[in-house]
N, C-alpha and C positions, 0 to 999 in steps of 0.2 A: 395415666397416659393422656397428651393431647390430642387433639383431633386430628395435627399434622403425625402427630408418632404412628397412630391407628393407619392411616392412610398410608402412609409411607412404607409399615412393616404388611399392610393386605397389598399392596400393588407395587412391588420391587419396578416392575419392567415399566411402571410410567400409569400417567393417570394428566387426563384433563377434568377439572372438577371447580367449578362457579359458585362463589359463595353471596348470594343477597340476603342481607337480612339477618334473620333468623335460620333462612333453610341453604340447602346447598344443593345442586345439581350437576350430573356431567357423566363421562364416560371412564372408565380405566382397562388396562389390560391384565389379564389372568395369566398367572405361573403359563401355563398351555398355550398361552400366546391370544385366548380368545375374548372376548369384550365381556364388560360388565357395565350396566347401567348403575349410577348412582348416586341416590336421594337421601333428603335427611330434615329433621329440623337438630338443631344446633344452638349449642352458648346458650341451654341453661333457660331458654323463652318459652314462654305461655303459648302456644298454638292457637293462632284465634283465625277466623273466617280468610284472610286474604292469606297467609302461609297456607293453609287448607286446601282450596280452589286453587293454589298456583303448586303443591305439590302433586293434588289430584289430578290436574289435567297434564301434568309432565308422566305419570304413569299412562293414562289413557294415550297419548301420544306413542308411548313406548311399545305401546301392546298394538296400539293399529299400525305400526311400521313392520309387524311380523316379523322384525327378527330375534325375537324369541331368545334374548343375551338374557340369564338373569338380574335381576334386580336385587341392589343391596341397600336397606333405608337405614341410616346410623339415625339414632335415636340421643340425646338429652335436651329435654325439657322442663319446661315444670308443666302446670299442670294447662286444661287449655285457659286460654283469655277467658275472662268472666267480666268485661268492660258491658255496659248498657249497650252500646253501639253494637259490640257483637252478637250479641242475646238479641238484640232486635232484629238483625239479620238472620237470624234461625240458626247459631252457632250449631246448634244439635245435627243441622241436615247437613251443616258441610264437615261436620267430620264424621257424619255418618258416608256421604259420599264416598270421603277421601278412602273410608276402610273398605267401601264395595270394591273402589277402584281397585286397589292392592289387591280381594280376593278374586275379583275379573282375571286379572294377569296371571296368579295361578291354577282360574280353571282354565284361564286359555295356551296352557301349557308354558308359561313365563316364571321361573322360579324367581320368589320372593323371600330372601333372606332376612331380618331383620339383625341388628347389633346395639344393645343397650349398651352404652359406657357410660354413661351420665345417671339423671334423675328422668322420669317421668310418674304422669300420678294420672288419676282419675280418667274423664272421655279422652284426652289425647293420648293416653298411654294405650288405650285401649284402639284407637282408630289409628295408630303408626306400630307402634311395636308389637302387639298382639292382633292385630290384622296381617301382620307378615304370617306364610307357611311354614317359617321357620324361625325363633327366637334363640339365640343367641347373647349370652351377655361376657363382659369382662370385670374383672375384679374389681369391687368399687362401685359398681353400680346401685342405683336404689329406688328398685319400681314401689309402684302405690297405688293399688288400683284406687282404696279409699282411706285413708286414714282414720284411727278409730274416733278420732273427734268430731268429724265428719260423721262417720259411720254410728254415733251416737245419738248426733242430732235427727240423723234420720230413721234408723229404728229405735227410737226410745230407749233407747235400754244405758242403763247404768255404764258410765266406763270403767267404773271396776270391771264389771262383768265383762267387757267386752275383754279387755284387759287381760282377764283370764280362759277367756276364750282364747284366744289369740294364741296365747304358752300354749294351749292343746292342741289346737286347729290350724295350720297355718293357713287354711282359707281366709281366714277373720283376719290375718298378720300380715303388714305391710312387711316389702326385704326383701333382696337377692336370695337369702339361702329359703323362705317361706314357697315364692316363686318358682323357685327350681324345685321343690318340692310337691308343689300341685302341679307340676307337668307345663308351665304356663312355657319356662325356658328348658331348652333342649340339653344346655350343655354351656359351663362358664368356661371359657377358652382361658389358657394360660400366656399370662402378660409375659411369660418369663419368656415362651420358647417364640419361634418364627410365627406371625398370625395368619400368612400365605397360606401352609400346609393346613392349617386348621382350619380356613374356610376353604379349602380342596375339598377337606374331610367332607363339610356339610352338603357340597354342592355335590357329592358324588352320593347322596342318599337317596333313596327312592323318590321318585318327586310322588303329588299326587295323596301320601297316604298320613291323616290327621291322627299321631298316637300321643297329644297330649294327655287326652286320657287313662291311656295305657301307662304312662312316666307315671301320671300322678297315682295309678295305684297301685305299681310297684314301688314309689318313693314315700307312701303311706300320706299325701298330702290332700290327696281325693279319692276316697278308697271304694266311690260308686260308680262316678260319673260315666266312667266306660261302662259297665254292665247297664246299666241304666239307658244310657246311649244307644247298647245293641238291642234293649230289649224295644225300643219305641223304633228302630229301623228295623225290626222282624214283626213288630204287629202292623207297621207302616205297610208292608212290603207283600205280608202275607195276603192270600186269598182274601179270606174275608176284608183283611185292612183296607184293600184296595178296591172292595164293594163299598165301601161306607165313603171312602175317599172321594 
């Protein structure tokens, strides 16, 4: 699907939305008749320091106007900018930003959806689509946090091995179905039916409560991370935790 098809089948009753660049911004209307904010980077581009800063401060913008419309960020990119210029600028702090911004907006009661259709890989997949409260993808998609090539040169290891890691674990495995399996995405919506009703679905979920965990160790993709999670928020929490704290 295009970006106009996506758009056109989530906001039937109309939509203003600005495209510069790489990214895109605007507002649209919801089935219910009520607003939705929406951000993105777009076509396939590297996210680098100035997409960043200019999608970051369109969310903080969004959150200090208080009115609390959810936010939808469409997602394909590649991976971010790796140019000198950007790296010189501290590439790492603006899209570390860009991902607080996003999670500012859902502790400050602003639901953030995200929607993979495209590609994303490495820090900016991680600071736009996995800093949303909720991920989302459509058929076709193909995240990456790291690729095993990648992922070779930086823990030494064999790409065979990794290789074969990867068939067992799909933490180690780049992919849509690897992703949805460690809990990263919620739920691949179907291209076939209305996409309205199905991001209804999402926005009518509890806001507020992180069960990627829980997917992933129902879906056998991350089969600790939750237990692990509650065990470090009960000694956190507990008596004594909170003496040593």
């Amino acid at each position: 699907m295009t970006l106009d098809d996506i758009l056109t089948g989530l906001f039937p009753n109309g939509r203003k939305i600005e495209t510069k660049g790489a990214t895109i911004a605007g507002r649209a209307e919801l089935p219910d008749g009520g607003p939705i904010h929406v951000l993105g980077v777009t076509q396939g581009q590297p996210l680098g320091v100035d997409e960043a800063i200019v999608l970051a401060g369109r969310v903080i913008e969004i959150v200090k106007s208080g009115d609390r419309a959810p936010i939808l960020f469409l997602v394909d990119s590649a991976s971010q900018r790796m140019s000198k210029r950007d790296e010189m600028l501290g590439l790492s702090e603006y899209l570390s930003h860009l991902a607080k911004a996003l999670l500012l907006a859902e502790a400050e009661g602003q639901r953030t959806i995200g929607v993979l259709y495209g590609g994303s890989a490495a820090g900016a997949f991680i600071a736009t689509a996995l800093a949303t409260g909720t991920l989302v993808a459509l058929p076709g998609a193909h995240p990456a946090v790291m690729d095993l090539p990648s992922m070779a040169r930086v823990t030494k290891l064999p790409i065979e091995v990794l290789k074969a890691k990867a068939e067992a674990t799909p933490v180690f495995a780049p992919g849509l179905d690897n992703m949805v399996k460690t809990g990263g995405i919620h739920v691949v919506w179907d291209e076939a039916a209305p996409l309205a009703p199905q991001l209804t679905a999402v926005l009518q979920r509890p806001q507020g409560r992180d069960d990627r965990g829980r997917l992933g160790a129902e879906r056998g993709g991350r089969r600790k991370a939750a237990e692990l999670a509650e065990r470090v928020v009960a000694a956190a929490t507990s008596p004594q935790g909170a003496r040593h704290g």
